[in-house]
N, C-alpha and C positions, 0 to 999 in steps of 0.2 A: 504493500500500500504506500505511496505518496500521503503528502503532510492532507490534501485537500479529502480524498480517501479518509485518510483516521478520521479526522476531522469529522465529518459527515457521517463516517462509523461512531461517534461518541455520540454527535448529534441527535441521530434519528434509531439507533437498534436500543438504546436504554434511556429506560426513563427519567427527565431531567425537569427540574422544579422549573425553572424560567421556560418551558416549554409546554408542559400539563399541569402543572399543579401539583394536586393533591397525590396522586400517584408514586409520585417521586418522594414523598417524605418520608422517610423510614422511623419505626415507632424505638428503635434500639442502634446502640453502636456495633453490633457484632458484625457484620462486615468490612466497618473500617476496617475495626482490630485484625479483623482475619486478613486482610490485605499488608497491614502494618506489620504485623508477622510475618508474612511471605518476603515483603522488603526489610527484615532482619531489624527491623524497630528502626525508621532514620530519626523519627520526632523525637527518641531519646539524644541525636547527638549533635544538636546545637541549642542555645539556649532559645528562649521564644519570648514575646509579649502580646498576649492573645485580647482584641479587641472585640468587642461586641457589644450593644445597644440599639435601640428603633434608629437613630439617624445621627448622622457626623459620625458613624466608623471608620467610612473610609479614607475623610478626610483626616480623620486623628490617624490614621495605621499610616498612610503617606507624611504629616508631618512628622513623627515620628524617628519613619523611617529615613526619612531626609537626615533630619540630624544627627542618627548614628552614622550615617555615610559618613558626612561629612565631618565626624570623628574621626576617620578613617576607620571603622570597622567595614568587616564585610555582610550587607543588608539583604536576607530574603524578603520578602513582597506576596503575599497571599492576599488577593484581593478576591472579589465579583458583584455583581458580572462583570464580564469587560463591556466594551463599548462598541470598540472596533475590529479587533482578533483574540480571538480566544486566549494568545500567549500574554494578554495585558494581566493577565491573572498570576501568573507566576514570574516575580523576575526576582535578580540579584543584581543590586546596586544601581536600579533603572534600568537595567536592561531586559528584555526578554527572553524566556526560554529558545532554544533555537529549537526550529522545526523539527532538524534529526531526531531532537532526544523526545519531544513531542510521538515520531512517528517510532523509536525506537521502544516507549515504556509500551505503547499500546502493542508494539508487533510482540515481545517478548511475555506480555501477561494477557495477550487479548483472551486466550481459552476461557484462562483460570478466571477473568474476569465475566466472563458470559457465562460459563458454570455457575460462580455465585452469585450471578443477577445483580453488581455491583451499579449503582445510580452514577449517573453523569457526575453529579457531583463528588461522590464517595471517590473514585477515579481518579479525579482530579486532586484531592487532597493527598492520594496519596502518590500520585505524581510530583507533585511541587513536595511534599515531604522528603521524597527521595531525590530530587535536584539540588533541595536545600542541603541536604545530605552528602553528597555525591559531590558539591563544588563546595563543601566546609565551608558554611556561610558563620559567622560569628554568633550572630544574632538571627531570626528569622519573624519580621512582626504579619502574626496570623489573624485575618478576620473574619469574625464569624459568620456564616453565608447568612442561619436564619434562626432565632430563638438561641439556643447556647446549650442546654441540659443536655439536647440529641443531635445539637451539629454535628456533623462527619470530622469537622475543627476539634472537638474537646477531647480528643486523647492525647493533646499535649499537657505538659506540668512547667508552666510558665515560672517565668521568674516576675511578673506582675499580671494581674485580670484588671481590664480596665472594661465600663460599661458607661457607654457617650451616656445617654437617658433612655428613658423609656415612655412610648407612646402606645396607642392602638393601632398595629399594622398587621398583617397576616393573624386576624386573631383566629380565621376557620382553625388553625394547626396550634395558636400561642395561651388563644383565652382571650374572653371578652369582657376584661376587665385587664387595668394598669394593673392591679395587686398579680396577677395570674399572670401578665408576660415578665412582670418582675421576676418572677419566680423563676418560669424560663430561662431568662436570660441570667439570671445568678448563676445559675448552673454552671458555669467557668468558673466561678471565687475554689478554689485547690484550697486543700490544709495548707495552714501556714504561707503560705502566699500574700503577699499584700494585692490590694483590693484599688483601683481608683475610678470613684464616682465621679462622674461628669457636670451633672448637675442633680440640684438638690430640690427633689420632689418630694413633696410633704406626704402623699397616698402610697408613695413605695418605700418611702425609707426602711421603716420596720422590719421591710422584706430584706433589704441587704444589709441591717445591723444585726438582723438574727439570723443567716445564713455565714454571714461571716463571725460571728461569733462563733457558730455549732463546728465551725472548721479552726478555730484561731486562726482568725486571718486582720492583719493589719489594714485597717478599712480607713482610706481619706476621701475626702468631699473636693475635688478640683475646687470647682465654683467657691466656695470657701479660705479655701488654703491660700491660692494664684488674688492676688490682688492687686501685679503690675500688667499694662498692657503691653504685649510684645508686639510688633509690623508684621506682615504675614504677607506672603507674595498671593494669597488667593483671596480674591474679590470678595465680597459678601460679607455685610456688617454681621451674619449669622456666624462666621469662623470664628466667634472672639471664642465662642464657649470648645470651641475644638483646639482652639489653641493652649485654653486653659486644661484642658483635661492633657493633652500630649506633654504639656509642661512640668508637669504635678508626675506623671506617669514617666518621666525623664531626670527629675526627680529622686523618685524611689530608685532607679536605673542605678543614678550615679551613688544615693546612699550604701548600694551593695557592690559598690565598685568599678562599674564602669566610668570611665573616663570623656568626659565631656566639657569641653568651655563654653562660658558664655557668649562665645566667639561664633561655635559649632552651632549652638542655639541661635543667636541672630540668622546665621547665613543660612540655616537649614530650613529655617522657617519662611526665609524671603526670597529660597529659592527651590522652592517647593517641587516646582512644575519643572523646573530644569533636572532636577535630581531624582526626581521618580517617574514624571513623565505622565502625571495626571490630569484629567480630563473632565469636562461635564459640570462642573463646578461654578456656578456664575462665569461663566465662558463665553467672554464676546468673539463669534465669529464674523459679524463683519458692523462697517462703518455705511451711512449713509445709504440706507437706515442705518441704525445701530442694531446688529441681531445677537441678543445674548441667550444660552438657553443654560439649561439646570437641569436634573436626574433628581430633582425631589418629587416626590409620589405618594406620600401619605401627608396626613393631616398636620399633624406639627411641622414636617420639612417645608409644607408649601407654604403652609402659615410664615414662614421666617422667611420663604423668598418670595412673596405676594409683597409682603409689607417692606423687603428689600427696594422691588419693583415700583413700590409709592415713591420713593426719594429719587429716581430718573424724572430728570426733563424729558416733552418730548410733545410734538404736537398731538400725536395720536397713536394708541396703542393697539396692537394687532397680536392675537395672541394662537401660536398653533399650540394644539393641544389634542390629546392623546391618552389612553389608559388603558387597564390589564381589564379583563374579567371581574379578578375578584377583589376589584375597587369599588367603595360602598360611595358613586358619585354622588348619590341624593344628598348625602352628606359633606362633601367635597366643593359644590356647588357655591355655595355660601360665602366660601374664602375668596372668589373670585371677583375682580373688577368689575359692575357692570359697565361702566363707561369703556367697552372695548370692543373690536370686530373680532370674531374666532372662525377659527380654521380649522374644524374635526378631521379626526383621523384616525386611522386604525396601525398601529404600528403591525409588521410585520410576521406575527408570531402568533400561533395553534392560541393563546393566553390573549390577544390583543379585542380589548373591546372595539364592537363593531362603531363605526364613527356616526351612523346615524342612532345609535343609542345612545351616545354621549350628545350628538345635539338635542334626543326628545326631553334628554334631565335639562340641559341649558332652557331648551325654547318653555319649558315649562314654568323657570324660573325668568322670564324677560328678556334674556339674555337675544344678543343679535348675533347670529353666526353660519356659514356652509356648512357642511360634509365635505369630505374629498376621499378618492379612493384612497390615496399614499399618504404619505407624511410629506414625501415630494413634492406631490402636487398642492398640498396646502401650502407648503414654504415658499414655493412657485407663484402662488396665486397672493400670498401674503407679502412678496416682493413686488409684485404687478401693483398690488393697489397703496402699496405704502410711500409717503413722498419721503426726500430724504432725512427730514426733521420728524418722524415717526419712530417709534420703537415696537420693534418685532421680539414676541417672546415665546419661545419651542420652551417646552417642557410637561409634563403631568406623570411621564413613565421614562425608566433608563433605557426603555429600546426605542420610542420618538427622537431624546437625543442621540442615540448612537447611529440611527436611519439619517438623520441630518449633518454630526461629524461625519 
């Protein structure tokens, strides 16, 4: 098999959450492990800092990881989705997995991996496990795909559990209450491990002062602790709180000995995008109009880039927009400007809600907007009608922006 081969082999013979849903979630870790086994345990032989919360992980696991770079350690990069090519998911020190090793882990474990009916993502974990491994990365910052208790992520034993916040997202698989994906997501806090909270929610805390108790584990409140502001090379007055949480979790790094200046910290944080190579994030791609788009997709993310999007100038706002299935628009609806033109859409994927379903919730709601078959064609039509003093905003799902990068 060629890279585009595997590729489409991982894609389409096993089942993958950003492609069906609910199918793909597995209710236990015993295929990771049994995978982790066969590659002779690699998450035991680098150290790790396992991220996870509703929104700002991946942001926190890129700053992060920026600034151990630029320590000069050597940085694994577990992210997802990607955006663009599947290898945005695994890198070391900003760079990408190479294809070979891509078409090398699948040709070498595909049997064993279709014997035990191994999930797309399960796969992948333990692919970037074993490259971390394999090229002796120093450090490896892992994040969590989805919840934490059953991620395919938590058979590492971190040297820090950090959790940005917690909101209402996937709750069909998390709980439909913040007390209940708290829960979830605590699932990372290890014995003895320290703990770093992102921000401090009055409905969850309990949850992770009594979880990290029942483990002794050293539990800090970023948002508390972090009381200087640092520059951040990524856009969006919402970073401040991902900045604090990476700082605090950077932190703890160096209290157990890692080696870091406040040098490292400047530059790692202000050059974010150069040294990991990340995307989607208050991302203007173009001028005149101005086109900025965002990967926020639930309630609180959009909340913090809606209210981002109020402080642009502009004469007139034009908004494409796009969602998964199992987004509760009715609800969604509300957070949005009505003073705007909208561009529906259906992103690309078996998961993408259809775009005249998203317009019957808008047109329900006052809202003035098309349908379009693509994301293309709404971007298309949303550059036709917009003059150069207008602002264009793609965003509501991480695969609308990634149709548009």
């Amino acid at each position: 098999m060629n890279y585009n081969d595997t590729i489409d082999w991982m894609f389409s013979m096993l089942p993958m959450y950003q492609k069906q849903g609910a199918t793909a979630y597995k209710k236990d870790l015993s295929r990771t492990k049994l995978l982790a086994s066969r590659l002779n345990y690699p998450e035991k032989k680098f150290k790790s800092i396992h991220v996870g919360g509703t929104n700002g992980k991946g942001s926190t696991s890129h700053l992060i990881a920026s600034v151990l770079q630029n320590a000069g350690y050597k940085v694994g990069l577990y992210t997802s989705p990607h955006l663009i090519d599947f290898r945005e998911r695994i890198k070391v020190n900003g760079g990408m997995i190479s294809k070979d090793r891509v078409v090398s882990f699948i040709q070498t474990h595909k049997s064993f991996l279709s014997q035990h009916q191994l999930s797309f993502f399960e796969m992948t974990v333990g692919m970037a496990f074993g490259h971390f491994a394999e090229v002796a990365v120093d450090f490896a910052v892992i994040e969590v795909g989805m919840g934490g208790r059953l991620d395919s992520t938590n058979i590492i034993l971190p040297e820090v559990s950090v959790i940005t916040n917690i909101g209402l997202d996937h709750t069909q698989f998390l709980g439909n209450t913040l007390q209940a994906v708290a829960a979830e997501k605590a699932g990372i806090i290890k014995p003895k491990t320290p703990v770093v909270i992102g921000e401090t929610q009055s409905e969850v805390v309990d949850v992770f002062i009594h979880k990290a108790k029942a483990e002794q584990s050293k539990l800090y409140f970023a948002d508390q602790e972090i009381t200087t502001d640092i520059s951040c090379g990524l856009l969006g007055g919402y970073q401040k709180s991902n900045v604090k949480t990476a700082l605090k979790t950077l932190e703890v790094l160096m209290s157990n000995g890692a080696q870091i200046s406040e040098k490292n910290i400047n530059y790692g944080f202000s050059h974010v995008q150069d040294l990991t190579g990340l995307k989607g994030r208050w991302q203007v791609i173009g001028k005149a109009p101005k086109i900025i788009c965002d990967t926020a997709h639930n309630k609180e993310g959009l909340t913090l880039v809606l209210s981002q999007l109020k402080q642009e100038k502009f004469n007139n706002l034009h908004i494409v927009l796009g969602f998964v299935k199992d987004k509760n628009v009715n609800d969604l609806v509300k957070l949005f400007p009505q003073q705007a033109k909208y561009y529906f859409c259906k992103p690309q994927i078996e998961r993408g809600m259809a775009a005249k379903s998203v317009k019957a919730v808008f047109d329900k709601a006052n809202f003035r907007g098309d349908d379009f078959l693509s994301v293309k064609d709404a971007l298309s039509a949303a550059k036709q009608r917009a003059s150069n003093q207008d602002l264009i905003f793609v965003g509501g799902s991480t695969f609308v922006v990634a149709e548009v990068l």
